[in-house]
C-alpha positions, -999 to 999 in steps of 0.1 A, spaced: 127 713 -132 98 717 -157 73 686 -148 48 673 -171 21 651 -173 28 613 -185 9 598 -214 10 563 -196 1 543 -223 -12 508 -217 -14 513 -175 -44 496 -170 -72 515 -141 -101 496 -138 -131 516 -144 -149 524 -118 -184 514 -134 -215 495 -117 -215 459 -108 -246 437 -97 -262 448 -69 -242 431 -46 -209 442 -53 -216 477 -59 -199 486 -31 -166 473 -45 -145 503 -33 -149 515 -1 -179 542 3 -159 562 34 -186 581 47 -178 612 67 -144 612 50 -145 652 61 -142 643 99 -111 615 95 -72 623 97 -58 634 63 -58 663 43 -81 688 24 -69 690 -10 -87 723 -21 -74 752 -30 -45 761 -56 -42 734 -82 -24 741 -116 -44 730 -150 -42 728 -187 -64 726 -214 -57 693 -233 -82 691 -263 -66 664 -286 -64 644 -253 -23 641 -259 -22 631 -225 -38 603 -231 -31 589 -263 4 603 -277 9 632 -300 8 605 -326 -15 584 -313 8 554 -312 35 545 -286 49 579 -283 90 583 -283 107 609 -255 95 644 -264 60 633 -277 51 622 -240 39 642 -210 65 633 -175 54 629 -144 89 620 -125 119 624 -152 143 652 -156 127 668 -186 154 696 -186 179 662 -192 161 647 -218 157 683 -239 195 687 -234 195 651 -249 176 654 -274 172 693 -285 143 685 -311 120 673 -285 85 688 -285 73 689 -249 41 714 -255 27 712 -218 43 720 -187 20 720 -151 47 737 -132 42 770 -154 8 765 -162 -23 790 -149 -39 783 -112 -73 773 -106 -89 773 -72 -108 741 -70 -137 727 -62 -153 744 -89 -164 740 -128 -134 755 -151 -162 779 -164 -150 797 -128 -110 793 -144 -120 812 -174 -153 820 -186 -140 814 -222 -137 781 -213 -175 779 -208 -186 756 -241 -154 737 -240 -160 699 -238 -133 677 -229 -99 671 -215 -87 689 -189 -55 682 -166 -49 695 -132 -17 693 -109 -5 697 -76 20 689 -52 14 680 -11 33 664 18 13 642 39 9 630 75 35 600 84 10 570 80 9 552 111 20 508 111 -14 498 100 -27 527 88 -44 527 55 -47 559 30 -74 568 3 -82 598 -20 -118 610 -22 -133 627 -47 -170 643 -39 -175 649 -78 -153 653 -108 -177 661 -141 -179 637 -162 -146 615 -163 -118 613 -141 -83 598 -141 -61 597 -113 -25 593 -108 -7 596 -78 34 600 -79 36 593 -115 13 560 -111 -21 551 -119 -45 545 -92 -76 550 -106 -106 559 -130 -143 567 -122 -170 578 -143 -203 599 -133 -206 637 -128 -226 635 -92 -213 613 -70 -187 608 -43 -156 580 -50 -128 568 -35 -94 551 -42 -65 537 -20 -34 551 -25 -12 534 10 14 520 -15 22 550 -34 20 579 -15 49 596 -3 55 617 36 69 646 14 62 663 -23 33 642 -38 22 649 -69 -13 646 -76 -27 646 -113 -59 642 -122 -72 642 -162 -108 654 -160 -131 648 -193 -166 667 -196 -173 654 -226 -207 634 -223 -209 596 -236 -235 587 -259 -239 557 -234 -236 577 -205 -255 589 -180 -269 617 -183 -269 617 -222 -247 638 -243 -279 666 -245 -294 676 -213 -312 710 -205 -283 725 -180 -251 739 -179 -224 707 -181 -195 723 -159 -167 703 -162 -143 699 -138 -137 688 -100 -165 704 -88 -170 691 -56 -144 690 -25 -115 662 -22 -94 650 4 -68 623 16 -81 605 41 -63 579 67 -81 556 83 -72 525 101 -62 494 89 -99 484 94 -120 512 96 -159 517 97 -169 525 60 -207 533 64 -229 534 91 -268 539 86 -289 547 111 -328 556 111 -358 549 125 -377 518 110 -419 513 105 -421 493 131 -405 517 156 -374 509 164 -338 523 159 -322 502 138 -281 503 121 -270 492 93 -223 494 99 -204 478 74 -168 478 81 -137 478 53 -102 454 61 -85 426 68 -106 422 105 -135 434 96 -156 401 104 -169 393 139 -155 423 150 -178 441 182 -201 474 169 -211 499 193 -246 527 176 -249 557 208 -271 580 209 -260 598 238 -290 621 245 -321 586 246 -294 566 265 -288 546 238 -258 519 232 -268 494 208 -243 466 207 -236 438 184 -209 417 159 -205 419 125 -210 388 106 -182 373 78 -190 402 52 -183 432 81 -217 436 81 -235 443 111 -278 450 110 -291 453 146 -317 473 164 -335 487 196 -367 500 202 -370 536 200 -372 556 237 -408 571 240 -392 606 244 -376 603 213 -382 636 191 -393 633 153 -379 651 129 -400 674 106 -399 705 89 -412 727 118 -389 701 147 -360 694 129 -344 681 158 -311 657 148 -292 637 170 -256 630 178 -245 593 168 -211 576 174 -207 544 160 -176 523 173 -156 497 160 -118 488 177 -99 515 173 -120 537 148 -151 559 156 -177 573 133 -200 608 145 -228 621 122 -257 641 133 -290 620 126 -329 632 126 -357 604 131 -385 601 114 -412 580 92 -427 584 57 -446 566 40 -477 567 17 -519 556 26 -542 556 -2 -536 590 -16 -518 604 9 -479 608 20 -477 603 55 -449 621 78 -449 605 111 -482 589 106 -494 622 94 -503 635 61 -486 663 44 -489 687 13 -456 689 1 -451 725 -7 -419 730 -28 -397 743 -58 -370 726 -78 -334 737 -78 -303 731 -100 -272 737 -81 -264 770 -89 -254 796 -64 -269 829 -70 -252 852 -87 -250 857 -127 -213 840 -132 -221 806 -115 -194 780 -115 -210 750 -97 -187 754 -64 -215 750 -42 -206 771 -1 -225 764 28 -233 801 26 -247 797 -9 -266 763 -5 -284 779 31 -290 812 5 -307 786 -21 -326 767 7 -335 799 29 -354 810 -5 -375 775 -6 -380 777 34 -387 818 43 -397 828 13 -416 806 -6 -429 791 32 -420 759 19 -416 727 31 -399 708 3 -371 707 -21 -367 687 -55 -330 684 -59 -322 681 -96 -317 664 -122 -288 651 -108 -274 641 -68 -266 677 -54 -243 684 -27 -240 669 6 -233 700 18 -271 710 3 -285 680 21 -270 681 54 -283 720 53 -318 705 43 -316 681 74 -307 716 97 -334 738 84 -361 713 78 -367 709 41 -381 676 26 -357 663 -1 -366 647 -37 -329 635 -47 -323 622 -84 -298 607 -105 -294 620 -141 -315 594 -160 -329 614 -180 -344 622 -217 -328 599 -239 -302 579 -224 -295 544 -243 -318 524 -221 -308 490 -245 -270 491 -233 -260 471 -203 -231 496 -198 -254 522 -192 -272 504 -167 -245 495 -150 -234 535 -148 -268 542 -135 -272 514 -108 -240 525 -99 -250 564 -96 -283 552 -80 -263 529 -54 -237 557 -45 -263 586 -40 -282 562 -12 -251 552 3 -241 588 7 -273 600 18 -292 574 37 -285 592 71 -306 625 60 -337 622 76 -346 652 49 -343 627 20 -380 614 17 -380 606 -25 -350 587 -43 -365 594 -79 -352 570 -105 -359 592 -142 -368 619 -158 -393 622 -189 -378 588 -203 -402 581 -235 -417 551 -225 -403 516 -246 -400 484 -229 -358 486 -231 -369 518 -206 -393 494 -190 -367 469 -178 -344 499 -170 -362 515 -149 -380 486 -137 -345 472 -119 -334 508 -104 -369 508 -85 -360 473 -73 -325 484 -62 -337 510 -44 -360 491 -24 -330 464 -17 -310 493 -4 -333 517 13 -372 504 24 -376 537 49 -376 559 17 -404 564 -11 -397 558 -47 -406 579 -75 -400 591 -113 -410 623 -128 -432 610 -158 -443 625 -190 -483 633 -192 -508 621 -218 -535 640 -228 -576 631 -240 -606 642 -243 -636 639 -224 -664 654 -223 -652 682 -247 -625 692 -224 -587 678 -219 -582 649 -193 -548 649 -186 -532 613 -170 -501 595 -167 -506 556 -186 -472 549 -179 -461 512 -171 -439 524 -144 -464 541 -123 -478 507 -112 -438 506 -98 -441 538 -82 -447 548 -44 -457 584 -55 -465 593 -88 -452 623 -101 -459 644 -134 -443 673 -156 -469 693 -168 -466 723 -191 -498 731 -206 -501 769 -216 -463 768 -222 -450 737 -245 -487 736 -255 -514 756 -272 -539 759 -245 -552 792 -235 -541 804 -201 -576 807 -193 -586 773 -201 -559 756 -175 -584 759 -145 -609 739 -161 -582 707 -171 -594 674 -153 -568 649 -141 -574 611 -142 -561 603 -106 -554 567 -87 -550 554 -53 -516 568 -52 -505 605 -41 -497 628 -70 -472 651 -73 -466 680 -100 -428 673 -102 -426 702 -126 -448 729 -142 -434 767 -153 -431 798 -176 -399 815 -187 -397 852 -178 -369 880 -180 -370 895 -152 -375 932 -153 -400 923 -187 -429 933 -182 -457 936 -211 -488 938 -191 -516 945 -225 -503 914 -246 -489 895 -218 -466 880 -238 -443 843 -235 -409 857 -216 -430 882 -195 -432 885 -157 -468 892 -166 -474 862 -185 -455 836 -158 -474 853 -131 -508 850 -151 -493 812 -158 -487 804 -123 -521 819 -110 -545 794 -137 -521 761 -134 -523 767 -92 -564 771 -98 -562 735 -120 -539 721 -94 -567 728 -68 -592 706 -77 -572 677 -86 -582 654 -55 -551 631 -51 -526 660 -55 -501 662 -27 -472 681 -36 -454 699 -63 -421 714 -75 -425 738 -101 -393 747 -127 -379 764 -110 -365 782 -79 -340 804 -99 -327 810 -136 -302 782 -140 -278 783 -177 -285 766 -197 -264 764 -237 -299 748 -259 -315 782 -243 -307 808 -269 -333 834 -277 -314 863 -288 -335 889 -264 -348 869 -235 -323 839 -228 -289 841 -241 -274 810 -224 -302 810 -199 -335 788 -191 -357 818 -177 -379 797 -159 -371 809 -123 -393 828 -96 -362 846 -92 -334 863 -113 -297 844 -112 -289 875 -88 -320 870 -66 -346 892 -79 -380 880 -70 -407 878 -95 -438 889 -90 -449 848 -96 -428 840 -66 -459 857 -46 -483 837 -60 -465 807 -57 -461 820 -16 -496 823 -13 -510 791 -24 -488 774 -1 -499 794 24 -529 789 18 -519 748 17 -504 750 53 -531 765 68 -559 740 58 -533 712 72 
């Protein structure tokens, strides 16, 4: 029997958009969904392209009659006998096979510039729940839009490209032949977030991994763990059901003899703490020693793998376990290597991106962006010992005056820490990216800073912020007199001067930088280069010659600016990007990277290596 998807008109999903702060966590978080009973829903998934959005709204766009309607569960070989005339133009069961997670650039590379709707089908028998037992879908990301049915029924809508979501599905699913549709839209809201133009590649699709999950009846949702200022281990547990007050938390750590016991209170909530055993091992990017941790809670029982450590900042400097550090590090987009990516990030591929920053560059520091990668990406950072900047994708020119968009974003921003509060790599959650300043982006911006201090005070804050430029003493003096930086734990600049500016190479080294009490980080500074181009007598723009010559006199500026204690320069590798269309030197691509989309090293990517050797040793 040909099956179809149903247009479902007038079944109501709630969207899955931001609350206030406390209710953002309105649907169950379900942290380490990958180690509960269920089932991985990767692999072979049928799709089809649905441009007019049919599926949504009706050929005609009214209440459609039989024929002008996708079918999730009716005999559409009955109805077509019925009714001979009927136009049913999609069928899933004979439509083309995608294997997901990835963008549908990876389907069909003709699909690259295609923005919108996009359906996706398959069928799965699931485990016999269990009396009691409780069963969710999770979704790690589906680019931009997603709607989910489940058995012909609605159970579900989210919005954001980046982050993880959930929704329970014990009533509807099935033991045997579930179908699972999912309508996927890329196409960007002018009130969304990030903003219909951005500077990368959009990749629609489910990009990330999904799963069904079964859990108890009350089951431990999140459980955050971490090593406060004041030295002690301290948990965060929240638990999700019908007993989840008063019920009795174990936190173990095994290896310091550690059981740290206590009882939720009427919300499931349970904050408790211990001080920290004296042989307790920090983590760090030369020790990244994690721990084992089992949280327990009745029946259900929670692992993850935890490092302990400190950060914070002292006058101008960032302090790692008391200490200070330079933090020596690249941006990244999350794109594998090779020249056909299709944003289906691998283990093998993230530890080839992050093996790059760590062995090669001799880093000690990633900038994640412009979005939340991974959590494959920052579980690796935890294992190989890479400091982590992590963003969400407020960024250029989102609508800053529109209290849906702030809602999307304190929603984004609330989901990435939830996610990611147990990587002891994460030391930044940055809030924006060059956001002109106007006081609508004031009060924006102004609440995501508070929210992340309300949800995560072991963690720095940060924004990358647009420079401004004068003139003193007949030479530039470059600052940041942006509001927010008074906001700000570390303040952090994008800098291009030599590149989106007129400046002489040459002059660079002799820029002066108005500095603070607070650290300073170059958040980004680069050059685009082809590489393989080289033009040595000219040294012209999109020459390896020109970025290494680029690189060499903004390093010499960045050494005598006194309060500078990191950077991330754009970027680790060419990423595509569709605004990027030089005829010759881009074609789809921003060129920016110390190495090719295949890996080819520039000869930049040595000069970048030798400042920071040059950094580590004088620490």
């Amino acid at each position: 029997m040909g099956m179809g998807l149903k247009t479902l008109i007038g079944a109501a999903c709630a969207l899955m958009i931001a609350a206030p702060l406390a209710a953002l966590a309105s649907s169950p978080t379900l942290t380490r969904a990958d180690l509960r009973d269920g089932l991985d829903l990767s692999g072979t998934w049928r799709y089809s392209v649905d441009p007019y959005r049919d599926g949504l709204a009706g050929f005609h766009r009214g209440a459609p009659g039989p024929g002008h309607r996708r079918y999730d569960d009716v005999d559409v070989d009955a109805l077509t006998r019925a009714k001979p005339t009927a136009l049913y133009e999609y069928d899933m069961d004979r439509s083309p096979t995608a294997t997901l997670p990835q963008g549908w650039i990876g389907h069909d590379p003709t699909l690259r510039h295609y923005q919108g709707l996009m359906w996706y089908q398959r069928r799965f028998d699931a485990p016999a729940l269990k009396p009691g037992q409780r069963a969710f879908l999770r979704f790690e990301a589906v680019n931009y839009t997603a709607k989910v049915y489940l058995n012909g029924k609605p159970v579900g809508e989210h919005e954001g490209g980046f982050t993880p979501f959930s929704m329970e599905v014990t009533d509807v699913l099935r033991a045997s032949d579930n179908q699972l549709t999912v309508g996927v839209d890329s196409a960007p809201q002018a009130d969304g977030v990030p903003p219909p133009v951005t500077d990368w590649e959009n990749y629609g699709g489910i990009t990330r991994p999904m799963r069904l999950v079964i859990t108890p009846g009350t089951f431990i949702d999140e459980a955050w763990v971490r090593l406060s200022k004041d030295g002690e281990i301290a948990a965060t547990v929240t638990l999700d059901g019908a007993r989840a007050a008063n019920q009795e938390v174990h936190v173990r750590v095994a290896e310091l003899g550690l059981d740290i016991v206590g009882r939720t209170d009427a919300r499931g909530v349970l904050n408790v703490s211990a001080p920290a055993p004296r042989r307790l091992a920090r983590w760090s990017p030369e020790s990244p020693k994690l721990y084992d941790v089992v949280v327990q809670a009745g029946e259900d029982r929670m692992t993850d793998r935890v490092g302990f450590r400190t950060i914070e900042t002292k006058g101008s400097e960032i302090l790692l376990n008391g200490k200070p550090i330079f933090l020596r590090g690249i941006s990244i987009h999350e794109e594998e290597l090779g020249d056909t990516p299709a944003r289906a990030i691998t283990e093998a591929g993230a530890r080839a991106l992050l093996g790059e920053v760590k062995e090669g560059l001799h880093g000690n520091f990633v900038r994640l962006a412009h979005y939340p990668h991974s959590e494959i990406t920052t579980r690796l950072a935890d294992e190989m010992g890479l400091l982590v900047w992590s963003e969400i994708p407020v960024y250029w020119l989102v609508d800053f005056a529109n209290p849906r968009t702030l809602s999307l974003a304190r929603g984004m921003l609330a989901d990435n820490i939830r996610r990611d509060r147990n990587r002891a790599s994460i030391i930044l959650w940055s809030v924006a990216n060059e956001t002109p300043i106007t006081d609508a982006r004031n009060s924006f911006l102004y609440q995501l800073v508070d929210d992340v201090r309300a949800l995560d005070d072991s963690r720095l804050v940060t924004a990358a912020l647009l420079t401004d430029r004068e003139t003193a003493g007949g030479r530039p003096l470059m600052g940041l007199n942006d509001p927010l930086a008074a906001k700000l734990d570390v303040l952090s600049a994008n800098t291009y001067n030599g590149w989106y500016s007129d400046d002489a190479l040459d002059a660079l080294p002799d820029m002066a930088w108005k500095t603070t009490d607070k650290p300073l980080v170059f958040s980004e500074f680069g050059a685009d280069a082809l590489a393989g181009f080289s033009d040595p007598v000219l040294t012209r723009k999109f020459s390896e010659d020109f970025q290494t010559r680029y690189y060499e006199k903004t390093l010499a500026m960045a050494r005598k600016v006194p309060t500078l204690r990191g950077m991330s320069p754009w970027i680790l590798k060419d990423f595509r990007s569709p605004r990027r269309q030089h005829p010759v030197y881009q074609q789809g691509w921003n060129r920016k990277g110390l190495i090719s989309p295949t890996g080819r090293r520039k000869p930049a990517f040595f000069v970048l290596r030798g400042f920071y050797d040059e950094k580590a040793a004088a620490r």
